[in-house]
Every structure is written in C-alpha cells, then in structure tokens.
Rosetta silent file (secondary structure, phi, psi, omega in degrees, C-alpha in Angstrom):
SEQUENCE: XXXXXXXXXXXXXXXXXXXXXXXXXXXXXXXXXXXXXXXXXXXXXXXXXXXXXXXXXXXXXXXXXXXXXXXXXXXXXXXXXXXXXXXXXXXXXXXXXXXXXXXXXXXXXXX
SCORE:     score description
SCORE:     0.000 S_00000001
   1 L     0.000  119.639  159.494  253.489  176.608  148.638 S_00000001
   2 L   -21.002  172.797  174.342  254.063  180.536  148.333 S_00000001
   3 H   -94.137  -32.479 -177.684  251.367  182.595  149.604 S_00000001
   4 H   -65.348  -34.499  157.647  251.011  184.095  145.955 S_00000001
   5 H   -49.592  -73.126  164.940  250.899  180.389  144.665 S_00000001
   6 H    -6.766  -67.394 -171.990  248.264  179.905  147.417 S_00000001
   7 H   -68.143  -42.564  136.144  246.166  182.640  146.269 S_00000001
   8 H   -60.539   -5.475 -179.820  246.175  181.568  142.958 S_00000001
   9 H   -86.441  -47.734  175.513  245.280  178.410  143.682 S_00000001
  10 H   -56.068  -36.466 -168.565  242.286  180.094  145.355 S_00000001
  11 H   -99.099    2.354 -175.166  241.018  182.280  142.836 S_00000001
  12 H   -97.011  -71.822 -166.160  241.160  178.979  140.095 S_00000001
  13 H   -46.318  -35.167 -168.426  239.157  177.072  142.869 S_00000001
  14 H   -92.752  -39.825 -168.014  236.285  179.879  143.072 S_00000001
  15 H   -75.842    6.403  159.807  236.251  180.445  139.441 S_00000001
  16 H   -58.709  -52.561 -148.331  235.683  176.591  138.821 S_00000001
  17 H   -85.101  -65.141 -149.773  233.095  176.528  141.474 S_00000001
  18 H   -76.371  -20.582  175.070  230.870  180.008  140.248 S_00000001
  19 H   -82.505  -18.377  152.713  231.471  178.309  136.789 S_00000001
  20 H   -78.289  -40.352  155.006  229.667  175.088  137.673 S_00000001
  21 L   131.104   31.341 -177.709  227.299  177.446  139.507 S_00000001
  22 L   -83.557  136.799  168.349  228.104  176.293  142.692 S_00000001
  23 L   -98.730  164.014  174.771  227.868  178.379  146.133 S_00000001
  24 H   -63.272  -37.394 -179.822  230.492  177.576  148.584 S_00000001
  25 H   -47.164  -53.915 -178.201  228.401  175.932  150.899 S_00000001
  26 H   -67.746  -41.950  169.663  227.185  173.368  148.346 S_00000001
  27 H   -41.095  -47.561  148.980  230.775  172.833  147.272 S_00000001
  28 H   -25.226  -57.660  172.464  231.630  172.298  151.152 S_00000001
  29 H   -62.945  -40.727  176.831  228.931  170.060  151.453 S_00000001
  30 H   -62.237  -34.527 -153.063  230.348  167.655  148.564 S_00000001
  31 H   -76.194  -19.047 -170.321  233.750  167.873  150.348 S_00000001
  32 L    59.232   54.016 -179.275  232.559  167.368  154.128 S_00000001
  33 L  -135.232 -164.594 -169.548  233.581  170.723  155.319 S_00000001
  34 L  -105.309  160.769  167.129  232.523  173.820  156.595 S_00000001
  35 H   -79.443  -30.994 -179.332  231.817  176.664  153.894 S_00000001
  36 H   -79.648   -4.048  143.692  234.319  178.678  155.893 S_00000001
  37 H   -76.765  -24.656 -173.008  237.195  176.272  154.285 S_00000001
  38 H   -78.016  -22.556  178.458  236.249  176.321  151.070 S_00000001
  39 H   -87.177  -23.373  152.514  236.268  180.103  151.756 S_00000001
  40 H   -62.291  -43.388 -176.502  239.929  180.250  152.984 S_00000001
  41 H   -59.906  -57.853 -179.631  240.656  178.400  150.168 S_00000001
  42 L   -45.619  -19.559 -161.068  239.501  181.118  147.516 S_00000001
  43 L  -110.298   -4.850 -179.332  240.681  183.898  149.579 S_00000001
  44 L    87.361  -15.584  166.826  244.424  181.939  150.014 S_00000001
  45 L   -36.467  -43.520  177.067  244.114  181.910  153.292 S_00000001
  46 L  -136.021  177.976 -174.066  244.666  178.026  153.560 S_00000001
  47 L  -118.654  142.800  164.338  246.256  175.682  150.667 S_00000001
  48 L  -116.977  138.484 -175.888  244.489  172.551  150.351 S_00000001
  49 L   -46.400  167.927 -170.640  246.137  169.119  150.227 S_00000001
  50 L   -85.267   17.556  162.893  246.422  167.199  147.268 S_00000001
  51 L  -123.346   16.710  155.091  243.913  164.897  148.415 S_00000001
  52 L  -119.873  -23.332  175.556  241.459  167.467  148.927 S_00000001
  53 H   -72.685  -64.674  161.199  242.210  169.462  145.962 S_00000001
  54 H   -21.746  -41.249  156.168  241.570  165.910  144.400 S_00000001
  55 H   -64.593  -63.220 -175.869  238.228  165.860  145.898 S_00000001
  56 H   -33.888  -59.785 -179.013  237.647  169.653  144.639 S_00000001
  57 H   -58.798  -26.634  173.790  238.778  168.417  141.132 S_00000001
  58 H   -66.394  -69.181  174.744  236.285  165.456  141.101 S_00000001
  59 H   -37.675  -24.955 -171.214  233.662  167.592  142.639 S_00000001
  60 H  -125.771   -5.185  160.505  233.577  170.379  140.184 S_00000001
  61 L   111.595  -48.212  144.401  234.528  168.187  137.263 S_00000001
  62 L    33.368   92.698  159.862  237.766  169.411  136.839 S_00000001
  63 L   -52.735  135.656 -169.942  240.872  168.239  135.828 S_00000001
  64 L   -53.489  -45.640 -146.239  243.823  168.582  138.636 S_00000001
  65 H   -76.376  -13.467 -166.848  245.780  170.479  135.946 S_00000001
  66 H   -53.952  -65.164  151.623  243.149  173.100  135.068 S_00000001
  67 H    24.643  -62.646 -144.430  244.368  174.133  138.718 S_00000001
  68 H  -135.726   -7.064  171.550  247.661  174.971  137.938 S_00000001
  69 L  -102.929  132.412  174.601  247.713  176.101  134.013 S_00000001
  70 L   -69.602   95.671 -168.223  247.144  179.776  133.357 S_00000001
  71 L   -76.371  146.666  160.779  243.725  180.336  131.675 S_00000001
  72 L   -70.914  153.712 -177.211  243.180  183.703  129.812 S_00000001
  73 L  -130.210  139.351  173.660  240.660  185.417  131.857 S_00000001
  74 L   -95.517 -178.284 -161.085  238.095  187.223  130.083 S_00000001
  75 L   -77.825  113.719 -175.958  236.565  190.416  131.042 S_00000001
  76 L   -81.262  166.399 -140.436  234.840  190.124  134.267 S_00000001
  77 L   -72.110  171.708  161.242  231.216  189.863  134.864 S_00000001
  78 H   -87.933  -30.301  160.940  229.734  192.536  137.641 S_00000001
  79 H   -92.567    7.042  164.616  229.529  189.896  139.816 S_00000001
  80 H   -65.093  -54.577 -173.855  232.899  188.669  139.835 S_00000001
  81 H   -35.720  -51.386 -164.719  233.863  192.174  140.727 S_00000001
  82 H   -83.812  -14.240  146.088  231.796  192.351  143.295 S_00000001
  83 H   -39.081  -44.105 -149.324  233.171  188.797  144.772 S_00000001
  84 H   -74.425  -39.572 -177.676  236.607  190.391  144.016 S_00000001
  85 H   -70.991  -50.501  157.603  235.501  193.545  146.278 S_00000001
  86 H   -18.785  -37.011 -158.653  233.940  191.221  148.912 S_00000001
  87 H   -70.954  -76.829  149.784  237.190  189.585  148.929 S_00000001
  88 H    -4.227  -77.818  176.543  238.744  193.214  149.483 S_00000001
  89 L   -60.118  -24.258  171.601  236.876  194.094  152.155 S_00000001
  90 L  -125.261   11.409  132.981  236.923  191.584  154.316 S_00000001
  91 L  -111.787   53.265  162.288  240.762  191.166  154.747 S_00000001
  92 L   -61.225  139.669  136.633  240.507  194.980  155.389 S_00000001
  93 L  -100.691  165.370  146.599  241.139  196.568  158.918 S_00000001
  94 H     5.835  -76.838  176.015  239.256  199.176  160.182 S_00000001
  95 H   -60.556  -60.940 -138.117  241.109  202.232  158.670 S_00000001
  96 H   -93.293   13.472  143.389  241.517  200.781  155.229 S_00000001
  97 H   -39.995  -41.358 -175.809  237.728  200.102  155.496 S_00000001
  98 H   -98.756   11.755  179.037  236.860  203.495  156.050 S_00000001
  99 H  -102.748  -58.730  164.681  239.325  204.704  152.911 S_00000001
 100 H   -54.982  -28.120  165.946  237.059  202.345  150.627 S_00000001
 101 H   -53.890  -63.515  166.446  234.053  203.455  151.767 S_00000001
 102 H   -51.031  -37.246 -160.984  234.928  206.998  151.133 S_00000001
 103 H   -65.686  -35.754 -161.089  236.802  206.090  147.739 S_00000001
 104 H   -72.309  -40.943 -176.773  233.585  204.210  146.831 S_00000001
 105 H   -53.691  -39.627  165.564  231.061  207.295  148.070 S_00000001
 106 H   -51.800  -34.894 -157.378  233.261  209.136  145.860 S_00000001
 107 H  -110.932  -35.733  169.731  233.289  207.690  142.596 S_00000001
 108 H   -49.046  -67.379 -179.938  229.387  207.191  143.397 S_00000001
 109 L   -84.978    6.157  125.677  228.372  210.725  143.331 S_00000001
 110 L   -51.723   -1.222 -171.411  230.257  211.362  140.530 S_00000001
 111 L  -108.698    0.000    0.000  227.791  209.697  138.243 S_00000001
C-alpha cells in the first residue's frame, strides 16, 4: 500500500471512529491493542491488515468498503480541525514547530 493510500486509509478509520463517538483507546480496547496503534493507524503511520481492518469494520459498524470509497466530506467541525492540527504537530520537528507556533501567535493577535 502507498503511503498516500495509507494515510487515507487512516483518516477514514478516525472519521468512522469520532463518528461512532469513539476515543481511540476504547476503539483499541475492542481490537486488543494499544491506543498507540490505532493512533498510527489514523496518522498513516502503519497500514492495518485485512484482518484487522476487518475487526475495525465490525467494531465500528462499518462496512469494509466504506474504507475505501470516497465520501464527500462536509465542512469540518472545530474539532476535527483541531485533531487535524494535533495531527500536524506532532509529526513536526523542532524548527517546523516553532514556525507554527509563531504562524499561530500571529493570526491570534490579529483578531
């Protein structure tokens, strides 16, 4: 699997999950993992086999294909953003940490 496939795979898997209302942890918990896999998966970091994505798909109710067919996405919520900047931020380094910080302090005290 691509990495871009991957990542897409990832971002399907969390919005399934925050749409059942699910934290990672409890998702994790159905699956008999750590919350830090379920969080490589969302972030693309790992791909999960088809016999875990098959658990995922049980677990959240899911069909396998919703997975892999391209849903319209409607205009997101303030907290997806601020998942999506979490996201951001923490496969940052150092430097481009300290670019968002400013960028954000910027656009802050403009308001």
């Amino acid at each position: 699997m691509t990495q871009r496939a991957t990542v897409a795979l990832g971002k399907r898997i969390k919005e399934l999950r925050l749409a059942k209302g699910w934290t990672q942890a409890e998702l994790a918990e159905v699956l008999g993992c750590e919350a830090m896999t379920v969080s490589r998966y969302e972030r693309g970091e790992y791909a999960p086999s088809i016999e875990v994505l098959e658990q995922i798909s049980l677990a959240l109710n899911a069909s396998l294909d919703l997975f892999f067919v391209s849903q319209e996405q409607p205009a997101p919520t303030s907290s997806n953003l601020r998942h999506d900047l979490w996201d951001i931020a923490y496969q940052a380094d150092e430097e481009a940490l300290r670019e968002i910080v400013g960028a954000a302090k910027k656009i802050l005290s403009n308001k």
